[in-house]
DODRENLO-515094 format. One record per atom (N, C-alpha, C): residue number from 1; residue in one letter; atom name; x, z, y. Coordinates in nm, 2 decimals. Each point is the difference from the previous one (the first is absolute). Layout:
BEGIN
<atom dolum="NUM" fivo="a" baza="CA" c1="X" c3="Z" c2="Y"/>
...
end
This chain:
BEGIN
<atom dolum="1" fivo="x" baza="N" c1="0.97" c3="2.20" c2="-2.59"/>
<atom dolum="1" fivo="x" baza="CA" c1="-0.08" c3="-0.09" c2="-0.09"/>
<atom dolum="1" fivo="x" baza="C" c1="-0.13" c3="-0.02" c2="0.07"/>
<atom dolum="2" fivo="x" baza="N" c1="-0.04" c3="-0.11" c2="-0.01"/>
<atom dolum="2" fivo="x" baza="CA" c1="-0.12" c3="-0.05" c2="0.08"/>
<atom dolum="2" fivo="x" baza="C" c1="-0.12" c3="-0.01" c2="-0.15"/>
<atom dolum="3" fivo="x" baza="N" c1="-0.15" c3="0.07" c2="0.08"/>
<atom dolum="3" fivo="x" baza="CA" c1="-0.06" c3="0.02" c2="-0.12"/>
<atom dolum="3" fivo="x" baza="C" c1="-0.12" c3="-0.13" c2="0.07"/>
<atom dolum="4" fivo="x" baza="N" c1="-0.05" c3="-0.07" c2="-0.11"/>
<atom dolum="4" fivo="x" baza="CA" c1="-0.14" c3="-0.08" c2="0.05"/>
<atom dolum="4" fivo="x" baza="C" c1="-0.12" c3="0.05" c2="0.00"/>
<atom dolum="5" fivo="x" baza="N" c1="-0.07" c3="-0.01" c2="0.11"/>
<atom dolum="5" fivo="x" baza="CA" c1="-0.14" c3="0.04" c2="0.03"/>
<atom dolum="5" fivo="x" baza="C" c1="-0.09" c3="-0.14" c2="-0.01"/>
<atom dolum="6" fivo="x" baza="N" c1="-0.11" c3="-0.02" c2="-0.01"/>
<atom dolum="6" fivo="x" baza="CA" c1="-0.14" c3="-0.08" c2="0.05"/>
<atom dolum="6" fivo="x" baza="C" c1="0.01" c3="0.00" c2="0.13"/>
<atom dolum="7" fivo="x" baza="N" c1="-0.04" c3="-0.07" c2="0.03"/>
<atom dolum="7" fivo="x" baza="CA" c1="-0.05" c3="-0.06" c2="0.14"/>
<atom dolum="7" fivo="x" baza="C" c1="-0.09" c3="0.13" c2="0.03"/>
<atom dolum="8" fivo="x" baza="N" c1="-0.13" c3="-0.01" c2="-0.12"/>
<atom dolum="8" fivo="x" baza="CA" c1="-0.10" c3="0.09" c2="0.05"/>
<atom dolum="8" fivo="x" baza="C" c1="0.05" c3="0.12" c2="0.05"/>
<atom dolum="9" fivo="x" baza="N" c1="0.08" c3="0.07" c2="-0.11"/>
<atom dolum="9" fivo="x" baza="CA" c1="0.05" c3="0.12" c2="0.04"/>
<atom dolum="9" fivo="x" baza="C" c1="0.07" c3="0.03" c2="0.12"/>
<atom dolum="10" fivo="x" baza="N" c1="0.08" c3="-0.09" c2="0.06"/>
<atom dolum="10" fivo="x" baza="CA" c1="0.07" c3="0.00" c2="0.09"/>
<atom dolum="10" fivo="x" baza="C" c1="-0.16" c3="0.02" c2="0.11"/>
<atom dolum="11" fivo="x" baza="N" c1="-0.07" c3="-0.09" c2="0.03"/>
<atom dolum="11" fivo="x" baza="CA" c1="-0.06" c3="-0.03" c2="0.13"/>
<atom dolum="11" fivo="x" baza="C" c1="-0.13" c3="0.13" c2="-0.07"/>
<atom dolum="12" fivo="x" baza="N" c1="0.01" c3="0.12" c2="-0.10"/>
<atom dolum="12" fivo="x" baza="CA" c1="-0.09" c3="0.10" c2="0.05"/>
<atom dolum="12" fivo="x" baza="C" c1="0.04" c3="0.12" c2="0.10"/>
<atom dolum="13" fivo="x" baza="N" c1="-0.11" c3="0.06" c2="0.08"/>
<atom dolum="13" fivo="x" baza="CA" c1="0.07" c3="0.11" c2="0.08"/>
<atom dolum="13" fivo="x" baza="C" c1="0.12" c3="0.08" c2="-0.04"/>
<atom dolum="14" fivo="x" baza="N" c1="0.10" c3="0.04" c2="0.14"/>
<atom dolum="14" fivo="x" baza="CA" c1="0.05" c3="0.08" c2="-0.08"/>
<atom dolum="14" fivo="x" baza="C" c1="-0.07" c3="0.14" c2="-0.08"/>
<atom dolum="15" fivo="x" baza="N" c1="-0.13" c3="0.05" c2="0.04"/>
<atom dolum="15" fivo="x" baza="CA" c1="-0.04" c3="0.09" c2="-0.03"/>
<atom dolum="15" fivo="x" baza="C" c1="-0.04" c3="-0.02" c2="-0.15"/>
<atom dolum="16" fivo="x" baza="N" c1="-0.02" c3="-0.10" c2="-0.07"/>
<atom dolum="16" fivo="x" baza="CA" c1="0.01" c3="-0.04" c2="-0.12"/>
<atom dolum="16" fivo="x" baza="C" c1="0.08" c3="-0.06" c2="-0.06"/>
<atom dolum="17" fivo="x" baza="N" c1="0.14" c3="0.04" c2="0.08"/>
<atom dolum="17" fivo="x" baza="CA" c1="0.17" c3="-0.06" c2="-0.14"/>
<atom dolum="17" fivo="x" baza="C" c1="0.03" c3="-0.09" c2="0.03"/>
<atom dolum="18" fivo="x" baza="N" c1="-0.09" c3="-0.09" c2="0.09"/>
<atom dolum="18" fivo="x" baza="CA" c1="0.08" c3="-0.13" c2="0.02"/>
<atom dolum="18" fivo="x" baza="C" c1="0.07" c3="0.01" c2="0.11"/>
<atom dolum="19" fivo="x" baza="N" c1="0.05" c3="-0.07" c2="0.08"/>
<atom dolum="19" fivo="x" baza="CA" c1="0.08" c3="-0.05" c2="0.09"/>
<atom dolum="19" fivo="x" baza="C" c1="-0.04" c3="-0.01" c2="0.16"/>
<atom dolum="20" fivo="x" baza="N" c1="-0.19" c3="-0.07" c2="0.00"/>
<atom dolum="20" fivo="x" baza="CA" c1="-0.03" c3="0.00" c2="0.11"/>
<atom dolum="20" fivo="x" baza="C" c1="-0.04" c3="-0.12" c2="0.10"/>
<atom dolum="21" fivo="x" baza="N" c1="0.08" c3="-0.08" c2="-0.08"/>
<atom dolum="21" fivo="x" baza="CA" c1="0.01" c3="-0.18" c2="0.05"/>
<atom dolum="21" fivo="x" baza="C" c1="-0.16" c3="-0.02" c2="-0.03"/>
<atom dolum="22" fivo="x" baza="N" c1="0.04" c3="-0.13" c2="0.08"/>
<atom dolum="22" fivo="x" baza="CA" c1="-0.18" c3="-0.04" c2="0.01"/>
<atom dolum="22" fivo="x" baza="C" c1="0.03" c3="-0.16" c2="-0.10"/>
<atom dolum="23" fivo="x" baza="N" c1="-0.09" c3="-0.04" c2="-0.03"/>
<atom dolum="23" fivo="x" baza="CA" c1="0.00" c3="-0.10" c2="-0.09"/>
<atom dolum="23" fivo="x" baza="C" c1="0.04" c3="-0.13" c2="0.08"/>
<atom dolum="24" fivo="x" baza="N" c1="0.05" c3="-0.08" c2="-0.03"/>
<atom dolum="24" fivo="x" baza="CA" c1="0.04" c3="-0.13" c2="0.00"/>
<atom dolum="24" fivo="x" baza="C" c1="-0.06" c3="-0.09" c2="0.05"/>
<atom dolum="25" fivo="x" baza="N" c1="-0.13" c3="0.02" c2="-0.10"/>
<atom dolum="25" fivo="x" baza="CA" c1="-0.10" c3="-0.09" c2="0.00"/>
<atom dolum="25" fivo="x" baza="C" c1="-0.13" c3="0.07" c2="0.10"/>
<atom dolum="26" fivo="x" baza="N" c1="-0.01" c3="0.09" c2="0.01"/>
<atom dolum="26" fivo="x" baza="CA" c1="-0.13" c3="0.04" c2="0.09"/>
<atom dolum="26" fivo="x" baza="C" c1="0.05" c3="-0.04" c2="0.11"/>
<atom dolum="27" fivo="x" baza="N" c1="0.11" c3="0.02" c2="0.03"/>
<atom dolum="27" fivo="x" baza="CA" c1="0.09" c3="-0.01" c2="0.15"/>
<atom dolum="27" fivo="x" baza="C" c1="-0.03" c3="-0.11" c2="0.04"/>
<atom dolum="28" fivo="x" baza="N" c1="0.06" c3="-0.10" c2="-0.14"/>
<atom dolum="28" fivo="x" baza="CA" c1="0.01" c3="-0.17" c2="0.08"/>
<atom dolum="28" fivo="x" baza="C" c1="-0.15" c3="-0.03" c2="0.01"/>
<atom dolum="29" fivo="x" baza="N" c1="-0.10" c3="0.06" c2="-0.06"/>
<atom dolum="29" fivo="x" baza="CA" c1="-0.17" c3="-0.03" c2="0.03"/>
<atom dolum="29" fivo="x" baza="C" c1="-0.02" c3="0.05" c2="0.14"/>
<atom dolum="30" fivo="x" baza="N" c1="-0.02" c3="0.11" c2="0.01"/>
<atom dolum="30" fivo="x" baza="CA" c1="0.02" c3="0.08" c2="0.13"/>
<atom dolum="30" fivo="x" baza="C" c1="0.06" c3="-0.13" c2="0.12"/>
<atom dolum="31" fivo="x" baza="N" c1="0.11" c3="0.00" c2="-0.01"/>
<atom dolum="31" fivo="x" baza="CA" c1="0.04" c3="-0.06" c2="0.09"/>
<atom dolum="31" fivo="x" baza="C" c1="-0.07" c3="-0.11" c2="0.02"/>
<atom dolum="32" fivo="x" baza="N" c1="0.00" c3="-0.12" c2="-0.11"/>
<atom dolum="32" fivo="x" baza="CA" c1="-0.07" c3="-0.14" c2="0.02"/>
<atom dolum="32" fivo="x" baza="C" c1="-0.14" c3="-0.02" c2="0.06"/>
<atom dolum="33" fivo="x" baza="N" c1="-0.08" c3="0.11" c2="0.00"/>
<atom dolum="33" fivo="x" baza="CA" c1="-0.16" c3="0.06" c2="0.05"/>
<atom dolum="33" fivo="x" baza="C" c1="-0.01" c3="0.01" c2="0.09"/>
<atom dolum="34" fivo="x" baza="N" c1="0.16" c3="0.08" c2="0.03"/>
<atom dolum="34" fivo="x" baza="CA" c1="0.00" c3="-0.01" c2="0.18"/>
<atom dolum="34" fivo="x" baza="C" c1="0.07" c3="-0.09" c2="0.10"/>
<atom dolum="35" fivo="x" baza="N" c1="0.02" c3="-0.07" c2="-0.09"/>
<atom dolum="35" fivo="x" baza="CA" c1="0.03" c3="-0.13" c2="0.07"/>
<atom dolum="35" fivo="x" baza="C" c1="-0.08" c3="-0.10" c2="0.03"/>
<atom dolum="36" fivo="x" baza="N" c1="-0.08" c3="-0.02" c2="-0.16"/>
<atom dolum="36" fivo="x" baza="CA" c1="-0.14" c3="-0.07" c2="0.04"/>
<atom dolum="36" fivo="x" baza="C" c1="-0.11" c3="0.08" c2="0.08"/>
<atom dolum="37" fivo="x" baza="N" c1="0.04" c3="0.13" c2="0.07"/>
<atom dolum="37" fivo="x" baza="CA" c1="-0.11" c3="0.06" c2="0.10"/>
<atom dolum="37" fivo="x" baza="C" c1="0.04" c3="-0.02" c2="0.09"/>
<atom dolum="38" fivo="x" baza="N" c1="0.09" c3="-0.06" c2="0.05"/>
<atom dolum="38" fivo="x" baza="CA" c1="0.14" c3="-0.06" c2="0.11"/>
<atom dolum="38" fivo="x" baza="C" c1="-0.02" c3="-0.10" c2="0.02"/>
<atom dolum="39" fivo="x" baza="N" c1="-0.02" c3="-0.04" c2="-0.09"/>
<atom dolum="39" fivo="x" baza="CA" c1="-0.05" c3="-0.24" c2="0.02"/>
<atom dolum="39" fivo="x" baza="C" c1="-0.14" c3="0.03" c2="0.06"/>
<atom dolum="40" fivo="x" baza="N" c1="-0.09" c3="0.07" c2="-0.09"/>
<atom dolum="40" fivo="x" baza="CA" c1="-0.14" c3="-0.01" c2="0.07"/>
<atom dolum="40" fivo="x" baza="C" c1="-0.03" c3="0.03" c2="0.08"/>
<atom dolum="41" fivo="x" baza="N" c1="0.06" c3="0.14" c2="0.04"/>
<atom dolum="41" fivo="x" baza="CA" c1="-0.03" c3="0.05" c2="0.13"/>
<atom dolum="41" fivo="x" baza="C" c1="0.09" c3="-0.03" c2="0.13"/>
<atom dolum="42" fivo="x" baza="N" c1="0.08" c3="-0.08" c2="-0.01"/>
<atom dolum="42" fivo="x" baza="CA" c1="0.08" c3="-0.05" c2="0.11"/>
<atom dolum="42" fivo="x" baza="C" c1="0.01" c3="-0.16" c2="-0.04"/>
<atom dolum="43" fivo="x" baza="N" c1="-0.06" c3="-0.08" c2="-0.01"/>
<atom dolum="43" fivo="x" baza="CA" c1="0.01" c3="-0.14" c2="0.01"/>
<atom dolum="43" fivo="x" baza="C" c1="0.06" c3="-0.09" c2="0.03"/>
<atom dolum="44" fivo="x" baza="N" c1="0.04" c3="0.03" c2="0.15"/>
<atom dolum="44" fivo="x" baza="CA" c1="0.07" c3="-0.08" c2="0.07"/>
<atom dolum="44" fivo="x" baza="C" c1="0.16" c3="0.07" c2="0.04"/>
<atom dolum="45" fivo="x" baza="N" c1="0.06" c3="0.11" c2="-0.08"/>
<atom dolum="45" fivo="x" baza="CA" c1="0.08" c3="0.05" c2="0.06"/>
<atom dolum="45" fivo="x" baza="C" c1="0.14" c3="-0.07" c2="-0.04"/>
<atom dolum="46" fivo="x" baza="N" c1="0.10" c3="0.02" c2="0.04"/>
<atom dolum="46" fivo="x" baza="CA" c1="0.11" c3="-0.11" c2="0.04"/>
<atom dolum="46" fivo="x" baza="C" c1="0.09" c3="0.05" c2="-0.12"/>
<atom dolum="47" fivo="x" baza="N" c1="0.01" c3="0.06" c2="-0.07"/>
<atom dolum="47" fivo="x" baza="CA" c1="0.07" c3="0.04" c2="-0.11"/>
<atom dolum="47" fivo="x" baza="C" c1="-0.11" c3="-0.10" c2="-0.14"/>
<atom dolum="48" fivo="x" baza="N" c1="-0.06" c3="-0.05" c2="0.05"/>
<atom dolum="48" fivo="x" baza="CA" c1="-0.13" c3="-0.06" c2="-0.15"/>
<atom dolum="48" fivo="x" baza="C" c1="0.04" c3="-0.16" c2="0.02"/>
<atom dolum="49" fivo="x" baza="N" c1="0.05" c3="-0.01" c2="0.17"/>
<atom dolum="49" fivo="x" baza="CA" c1="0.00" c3="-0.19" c2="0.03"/>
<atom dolum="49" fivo="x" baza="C" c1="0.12" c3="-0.06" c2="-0.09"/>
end
């Protein structure tokens, strides 16, 4: 039998009952930041043409 959790609950430590996962959304921010630190800081690189 499969029981439902929250999202939240899932993505807190395991040291606090959750699961451990990292959120979704921080991730895809995280990631998109460092992409626009990738455009800025490399300008002209061949992966941007």
């Amino acid at each position: 039998m499969a029981t439902l959790l929250s999202w939240d609950s899932i993505c807190k430590p395991k040291s606090e009952g959750g699961l451990g996962l990292r959120s979704a959304k921080e991730t895809k921010q995280a990631f998109l930041l460092k992409l626009c630190w990738q455009v800025l800081k490399y300008p002209s690189a061949l992966w941007k043409r």
